[in-house]
C-alpha positions as CSV (number, residue, x, y, z in Angstrom):
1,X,74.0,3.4,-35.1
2,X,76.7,4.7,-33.0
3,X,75.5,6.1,-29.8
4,X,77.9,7.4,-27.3
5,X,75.6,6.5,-24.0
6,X,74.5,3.0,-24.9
7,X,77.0,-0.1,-25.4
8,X,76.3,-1.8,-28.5
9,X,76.0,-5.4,-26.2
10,X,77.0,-8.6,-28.1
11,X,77.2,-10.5,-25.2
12,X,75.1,-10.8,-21.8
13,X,76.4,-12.0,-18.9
14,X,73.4,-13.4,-16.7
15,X,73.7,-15.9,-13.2
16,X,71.7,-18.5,-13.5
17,X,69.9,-17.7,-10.0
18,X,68.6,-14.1,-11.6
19,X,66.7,-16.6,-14.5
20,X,65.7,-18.9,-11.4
21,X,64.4,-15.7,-9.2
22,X,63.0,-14.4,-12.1
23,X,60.8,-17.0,-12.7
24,X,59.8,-17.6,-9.3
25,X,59.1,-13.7,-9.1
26,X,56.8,-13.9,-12.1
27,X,55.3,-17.6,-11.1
28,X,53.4,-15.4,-8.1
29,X,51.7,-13.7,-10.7
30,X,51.0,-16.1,-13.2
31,X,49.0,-18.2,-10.1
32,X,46.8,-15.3,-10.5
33,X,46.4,-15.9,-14.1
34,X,48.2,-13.4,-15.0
35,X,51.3,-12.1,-16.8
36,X,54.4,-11.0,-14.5
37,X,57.8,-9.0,-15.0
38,X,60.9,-8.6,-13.0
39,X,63.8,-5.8,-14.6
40,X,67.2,-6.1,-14.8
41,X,69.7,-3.7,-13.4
42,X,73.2,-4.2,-15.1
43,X,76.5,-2.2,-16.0
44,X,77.8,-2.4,-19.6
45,X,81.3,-1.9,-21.2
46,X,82.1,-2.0,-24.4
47,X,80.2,-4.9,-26.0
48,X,79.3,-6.7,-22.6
49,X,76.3,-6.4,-20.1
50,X,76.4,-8.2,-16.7
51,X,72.9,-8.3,-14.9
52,X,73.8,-7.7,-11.1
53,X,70.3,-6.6,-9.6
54,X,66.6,-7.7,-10.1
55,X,63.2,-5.4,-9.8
56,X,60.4,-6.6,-7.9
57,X,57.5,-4.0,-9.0
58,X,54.7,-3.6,-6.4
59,X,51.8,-1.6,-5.9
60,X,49.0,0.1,-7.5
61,X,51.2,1.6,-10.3
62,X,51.7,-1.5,-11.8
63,X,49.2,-3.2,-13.6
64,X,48.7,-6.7,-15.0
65,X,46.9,-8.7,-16.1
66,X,46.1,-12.0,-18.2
67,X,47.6,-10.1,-21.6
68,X,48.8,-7.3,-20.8
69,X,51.2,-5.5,-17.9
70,X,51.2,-1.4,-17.3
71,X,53.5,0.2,-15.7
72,X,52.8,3.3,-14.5
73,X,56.0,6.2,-15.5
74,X,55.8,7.3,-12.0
75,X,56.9,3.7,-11.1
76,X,59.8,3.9,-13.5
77,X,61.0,7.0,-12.0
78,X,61.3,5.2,-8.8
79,X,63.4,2.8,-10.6
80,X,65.5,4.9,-12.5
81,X,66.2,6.3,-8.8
82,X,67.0,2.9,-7.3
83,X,69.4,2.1,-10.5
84,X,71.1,5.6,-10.3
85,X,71.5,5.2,-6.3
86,X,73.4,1.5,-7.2
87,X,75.4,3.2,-10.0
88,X,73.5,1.2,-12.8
89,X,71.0,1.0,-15.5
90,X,67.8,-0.5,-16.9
91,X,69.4,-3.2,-19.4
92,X,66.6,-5.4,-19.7
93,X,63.4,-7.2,-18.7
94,X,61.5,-10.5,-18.7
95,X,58.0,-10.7,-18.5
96,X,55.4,-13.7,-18.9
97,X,53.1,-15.0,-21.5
98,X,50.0,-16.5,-20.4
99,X,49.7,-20.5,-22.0
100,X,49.1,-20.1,-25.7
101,X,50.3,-16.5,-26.1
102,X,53.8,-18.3,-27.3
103,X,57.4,-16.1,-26.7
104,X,57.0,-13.5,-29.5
105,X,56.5,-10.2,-28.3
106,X,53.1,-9.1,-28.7
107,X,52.2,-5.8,-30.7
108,X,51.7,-3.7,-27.6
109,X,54.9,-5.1,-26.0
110,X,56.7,-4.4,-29.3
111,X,55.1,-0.7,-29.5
112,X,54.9,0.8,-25.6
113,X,58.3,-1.4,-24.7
114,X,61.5,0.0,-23.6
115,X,62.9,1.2,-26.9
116,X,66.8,1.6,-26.3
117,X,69.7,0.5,-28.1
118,X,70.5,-3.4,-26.9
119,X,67.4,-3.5,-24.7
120,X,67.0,-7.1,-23.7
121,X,63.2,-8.2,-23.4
122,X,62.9,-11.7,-22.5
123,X,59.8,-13.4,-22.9
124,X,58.9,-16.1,-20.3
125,X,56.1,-19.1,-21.3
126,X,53.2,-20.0,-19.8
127,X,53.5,-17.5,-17.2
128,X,56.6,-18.6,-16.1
129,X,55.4,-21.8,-14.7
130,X,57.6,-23.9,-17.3
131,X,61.2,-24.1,-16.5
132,X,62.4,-24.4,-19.7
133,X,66.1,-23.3,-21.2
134,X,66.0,-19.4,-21.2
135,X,67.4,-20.1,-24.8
136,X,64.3,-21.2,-25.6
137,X,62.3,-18.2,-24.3
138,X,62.0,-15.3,-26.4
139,X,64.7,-13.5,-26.4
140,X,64.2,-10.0,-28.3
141,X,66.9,-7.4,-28.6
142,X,66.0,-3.8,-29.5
143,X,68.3,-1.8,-32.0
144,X,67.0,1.9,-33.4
145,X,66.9,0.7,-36.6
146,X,64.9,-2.7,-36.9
147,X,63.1,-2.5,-33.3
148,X,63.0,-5.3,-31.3
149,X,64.3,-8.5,-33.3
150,X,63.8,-11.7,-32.2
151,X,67.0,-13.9,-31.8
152,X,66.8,-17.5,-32.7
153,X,67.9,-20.1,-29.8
154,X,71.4,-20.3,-31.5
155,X,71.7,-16.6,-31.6
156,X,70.7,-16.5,-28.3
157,X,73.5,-19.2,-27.0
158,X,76.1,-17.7,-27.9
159,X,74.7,-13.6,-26.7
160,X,73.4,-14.9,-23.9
161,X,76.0,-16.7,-20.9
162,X,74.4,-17.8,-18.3
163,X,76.8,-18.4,-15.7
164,X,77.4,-19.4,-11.9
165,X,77.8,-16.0,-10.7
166,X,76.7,-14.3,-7.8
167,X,72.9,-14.3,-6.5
168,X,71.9,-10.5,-7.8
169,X,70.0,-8.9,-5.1
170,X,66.0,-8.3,-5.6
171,X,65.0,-5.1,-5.3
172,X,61.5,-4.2,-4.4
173,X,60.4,-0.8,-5.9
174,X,57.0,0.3,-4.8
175,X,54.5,0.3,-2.0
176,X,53.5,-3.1,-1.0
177,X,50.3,-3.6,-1.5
């Protein structure tokens, strides 16, 4: 599909310290025995994305819990305000998975996820409490015609760089609760 307001992204361009705030983001949650997520703001060109800012959701229109995380639209018009404000976009996500839930993307994350061409969803393991290779996450790509496909961890090395960049800032969108 050819679509003249999303890049078709081949390659991601992600600093390390996003996957390392990320984690620790979503870590807070899973001590609470429950799943966490932290979006990524980006700008794409052509067949690259860069992720330059990170979402911290807060408040009572976000809900999560042990299997399952809600966010409220209200919530994600905040965002999209925040991410039009910085002259980006929504590009991806990465949530947890409780232990034993695996990196797959469950049914409801694969039906009421954000379904946009070259979405990343990254799934995080054992509520983000193991710091293993983001390679080795899943890492799920959404295209209009096949929905979110899971890349292998070779597919993944070579669309994912993770890189020495910049720290990208962490946005907190919602009331603190």
């Amino acid at each position: 599909m050819n679509n003249r307001y999303f890049a078709q992204t081949q390659l991601w361009r992600i600093p390390q310290a996003a996957i390392e705030d990320s984690l620790d983001e979503m870590a807070l949650d899973g001590a609470k025995d429950r799943e966490g997520i932290v979006l990524w703001l980006g700008k794409d060109s052509a067949e690259t994305t860069d992720i330059t800012h990170l979402i911290r959701l807060r408040g009572p229109l976000v809900e999560r819990r042990k299997g399952f995380i809600n966010i409220h639209p209200a919530l994600f018009n905040d965002v999209a305000d925040v991410a039009i404000e910085h002259g980006l976009r929504l590009v991806g996500q990465v949530h947890s998975h409780p232990p034993g839930y695996g990196v797959d993307l469950s049914p409801t994350d694969r039906m009421y996820g954000i379904q946009v061409p070259s979405y990343l969803s990254l799934v995080a393991p054992d509520f983000a409490r193991t710091r293993l290779p983001v390679h080795d996450w899943g890492v799920h790509v959404y295209s209009c015609e096949a929905g979110f496909v899971r890349l292998s961890p070779e597919a993944a090395r070579r669309c994912l760089e993770i890189n020495d960049g910049l720290r990208p800032p962490m946005l907190t969108v919602g009331a603190e609760s």
